[in-house]
N, C-alpha and C positions, 0 to 999 in steps of 0.2 A: 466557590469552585464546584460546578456542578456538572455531571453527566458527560462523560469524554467520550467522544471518538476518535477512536488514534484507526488511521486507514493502513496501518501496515506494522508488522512484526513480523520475527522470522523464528517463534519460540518451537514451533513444531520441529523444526529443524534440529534445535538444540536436545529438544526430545529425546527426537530421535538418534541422534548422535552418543548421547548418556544414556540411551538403551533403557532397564529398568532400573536405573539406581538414580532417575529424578523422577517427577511428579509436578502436575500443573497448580495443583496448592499452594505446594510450599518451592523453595530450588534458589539455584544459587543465580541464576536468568536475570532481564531486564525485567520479564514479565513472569508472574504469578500470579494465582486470584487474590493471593493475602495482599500482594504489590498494587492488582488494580482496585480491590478494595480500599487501600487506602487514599487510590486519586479519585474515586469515584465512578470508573468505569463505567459507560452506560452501552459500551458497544467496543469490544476489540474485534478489527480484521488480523483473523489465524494466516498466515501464506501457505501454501504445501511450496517451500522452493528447492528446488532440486536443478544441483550444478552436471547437467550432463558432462560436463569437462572431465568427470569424473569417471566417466564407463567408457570401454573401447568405442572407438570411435563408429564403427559400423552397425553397432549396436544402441547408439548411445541413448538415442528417443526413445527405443522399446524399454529400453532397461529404466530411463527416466521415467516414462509413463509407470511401469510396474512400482516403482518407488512413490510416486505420487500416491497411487491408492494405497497403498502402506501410511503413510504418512494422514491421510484418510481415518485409516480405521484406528489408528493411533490417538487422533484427536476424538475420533469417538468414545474410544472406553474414557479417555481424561475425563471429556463430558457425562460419562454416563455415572463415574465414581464420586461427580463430585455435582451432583445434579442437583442439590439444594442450590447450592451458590452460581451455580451459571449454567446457560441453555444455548441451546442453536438457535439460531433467527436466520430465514430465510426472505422477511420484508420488514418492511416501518411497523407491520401492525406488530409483528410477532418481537421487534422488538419494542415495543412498547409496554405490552404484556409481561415479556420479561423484565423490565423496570417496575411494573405495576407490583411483579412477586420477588421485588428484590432481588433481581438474578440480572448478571453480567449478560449480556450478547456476545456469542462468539461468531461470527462470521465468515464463512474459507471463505480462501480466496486460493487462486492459481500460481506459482511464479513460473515461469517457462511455458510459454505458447505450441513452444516447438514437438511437446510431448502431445502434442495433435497429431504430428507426423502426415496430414494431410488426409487425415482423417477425420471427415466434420462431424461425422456420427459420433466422436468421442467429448463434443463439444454440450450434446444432450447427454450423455453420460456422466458426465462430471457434471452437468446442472443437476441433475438426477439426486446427485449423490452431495448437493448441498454448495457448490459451488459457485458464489455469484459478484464473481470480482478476475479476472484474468489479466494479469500484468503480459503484455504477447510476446517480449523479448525481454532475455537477460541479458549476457553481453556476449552471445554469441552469436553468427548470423544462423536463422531454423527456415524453415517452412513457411512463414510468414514475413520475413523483412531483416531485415540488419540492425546491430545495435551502436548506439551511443560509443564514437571512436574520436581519438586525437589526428586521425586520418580522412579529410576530405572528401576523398576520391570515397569511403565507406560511410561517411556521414548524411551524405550528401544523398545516399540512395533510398528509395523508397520501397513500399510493399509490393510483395510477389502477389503474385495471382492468387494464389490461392490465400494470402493475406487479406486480399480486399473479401474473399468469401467467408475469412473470420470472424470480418465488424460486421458483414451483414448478417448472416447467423447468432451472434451473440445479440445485434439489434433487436432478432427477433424475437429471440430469448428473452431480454428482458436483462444481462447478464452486463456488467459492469466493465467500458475498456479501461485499460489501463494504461498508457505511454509513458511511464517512466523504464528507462533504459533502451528505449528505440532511440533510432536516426534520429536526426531532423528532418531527414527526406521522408520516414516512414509516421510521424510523427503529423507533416503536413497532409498526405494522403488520408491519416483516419480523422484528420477536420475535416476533411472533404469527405470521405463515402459516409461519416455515423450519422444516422439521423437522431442519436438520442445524445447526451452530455458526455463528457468522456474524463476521466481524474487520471492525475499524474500521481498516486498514490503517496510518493517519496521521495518527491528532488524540491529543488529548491533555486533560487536566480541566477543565472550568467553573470548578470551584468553585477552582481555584490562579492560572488565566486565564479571565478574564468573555470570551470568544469564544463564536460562535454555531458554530463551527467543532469546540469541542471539548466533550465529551461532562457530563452531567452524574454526580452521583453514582447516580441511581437508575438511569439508562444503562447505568453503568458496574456497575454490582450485577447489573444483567438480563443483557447481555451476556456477564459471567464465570458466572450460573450456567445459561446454555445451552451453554457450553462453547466459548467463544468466544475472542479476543484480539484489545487493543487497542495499537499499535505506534506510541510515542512521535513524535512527529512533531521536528524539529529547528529549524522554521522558528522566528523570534524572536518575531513575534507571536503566535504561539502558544502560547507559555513565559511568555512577562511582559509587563503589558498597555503599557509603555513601548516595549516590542520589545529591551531593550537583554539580552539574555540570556546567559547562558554557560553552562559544563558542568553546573554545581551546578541549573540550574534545570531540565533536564534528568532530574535525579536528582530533584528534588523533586517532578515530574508522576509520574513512574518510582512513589516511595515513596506519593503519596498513592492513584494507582492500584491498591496492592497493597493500603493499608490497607482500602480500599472495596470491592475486588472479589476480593481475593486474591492471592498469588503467583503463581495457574497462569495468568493473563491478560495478564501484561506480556509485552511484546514490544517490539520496535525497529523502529518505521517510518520512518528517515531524511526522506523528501520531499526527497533531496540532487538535486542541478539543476531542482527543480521552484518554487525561489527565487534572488531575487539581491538585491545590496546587503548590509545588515547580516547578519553571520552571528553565530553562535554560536563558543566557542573551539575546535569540532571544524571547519573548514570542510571536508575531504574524507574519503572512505571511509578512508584513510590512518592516519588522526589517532583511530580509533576506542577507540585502545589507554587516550586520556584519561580517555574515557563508564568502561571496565571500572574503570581507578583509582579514579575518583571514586566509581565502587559500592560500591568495598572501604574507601574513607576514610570512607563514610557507616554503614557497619556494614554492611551487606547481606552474609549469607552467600556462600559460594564458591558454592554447591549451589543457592541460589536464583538468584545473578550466569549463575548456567550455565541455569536457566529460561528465564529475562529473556532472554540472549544465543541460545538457539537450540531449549532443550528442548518453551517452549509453541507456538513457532510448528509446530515439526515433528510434533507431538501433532494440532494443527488438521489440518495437509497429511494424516496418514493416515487421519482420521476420513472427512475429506467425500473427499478426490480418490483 
């Protein structure tokens, strides 16, 4: 079990929420460095996600965005307190470098598109500022497109105008899209306008779990052949429509993704601290060592298990960034 990339956490969040009384060391979290030290970490994506739902309504982007860069400079000092053990990576090379000196990769990323506000120039600002991964909707409709709904008539729509001027701006950038928690109408739009790969950071099959949340087979077939990946999510609802999940179903989202889009599309997108209550039998970064087990008791070769665990995601990282 060697060199993980997990394309999604939500531990900034948690941070930030505990204020000064956690620490990215140590903490009571999914994620810690002592935690991804013990899986091997070769590469965590950090999220800044922030629930506009949360600030009045007329305000909500502006006050979203201003949290974002808080959330920002929060993950900086973590980084900066504890810079023996992990670094920023802003490409393949720098994370490489950083496994060369022992040091974890941290990598932001965006959640909420909407804290653009229609603003593209904030698109170079947050790349600026180390950002190179942008999930464009949560589950609210922003500026960019609609989200992921049990309602038709909302799932069915696609990207606003100035959404399509997103993926072409972040194309340009170099900047990672992300479609998990979009439509399915918005969803097919950025297969059509990206000209680079695009990863569904953290959802997982339709057709294993009936969720509007996680990806259908034709999704999943378009996605792997732009060159893309999609990073298992661990939430229970997500896994099984009961919610009551554990390692094996995990593996079963993992195998049916590969039978449908390939081996080169699987990936590992945790969503660890970006749930609570019922877990799965992995509850922290720690426990990761179970997910490999369970690849190898299911047949999965070594050489594809080392795909899955790091090889397709770091494929993506050097294409677009």
């Amino acid at each position: 079990m060697t060199g993980l990339i997990d394309l999604h956490c939500d531990t900034i969040w948690k941070l930030m929420d505990a204020k000064k009384n956690a620490n990215l060391e140590k903490n009571d979290f999914c994620v810690s460095i002592e935690k991804m030290k013990q899986a091997d970490t070769m590469v965590q994506f950090f999220a800044c996600f922030v629930d506009v739902g949360a600030f009045p309504k007329k305000e909500q982007y502006e006050k979203g965005y201003i949290y974002v860069k808080k959330m920002i400079e929060r993950m900086k000092k973590e980084v900066k307190n504890y810079s023996g053990k992990i670094a920023f990576a802003k490409n393949g090379e720098e994370i490489e470098k950083n496994r060369q000196d022992g040091k974890i990769s941290s990598i932001l990323t965006l959640e909420e598109g909407g804290v653009f506000n229609e603003k593209k120039e904030r698109i170079d600002e947050f790349w600026k500022e180390g950002i190179r991964l942008t999930t464009i909707l949560w589950n609210y409709e922003n500026c960019i497109g609609y989200p992921n709904s049990k309602k038709q008539e909302i799932m069915c729509k696609g990207l606003k105008p100035f959404g399509f001027e997103v993926v072409e701006k972040m194309n340009d950038l170099g900047m990672i899209i992300d479609v998990s928690h979009l439509s399915d109408g918005g969803f097919w739009d950025v297969i059509e306008k990206s000209k680079s790969p695009i990863v569904a950071s953290h959802s997982n099959a339709r057709e294993i779990c009936l969720h509007p949340r996680n990806l259908t087979d034709e999704m999943i077939r378009a996605l792997a052949e732009k060159g893309g990946v999609i990073g298992v999510n661990f939430y229970p609802k997500f896994l099984k429509k009961n919610g009551k999940a554990g390692v094996d179903d995990i593996v079963l989202h993992l195998k049916h993704i590969i039978n449908v889009g390939g081996i080169d599309c699987a990936c590992i997108g945790t969503d660890f601290d970006g749930f609570s209550g019922e877990s799965t039998e992995i509850k922290q970064m720690g426990q990761m060592d179970l997910l490999y087990e369970a690849l190898q008791r299911n047949g999965i070769k070594e050489k594809d298990i080392e795909k899955i665990w790091r090889e397709n995601a770091m494929r993506v990282i050097k294409e677009v960034i």
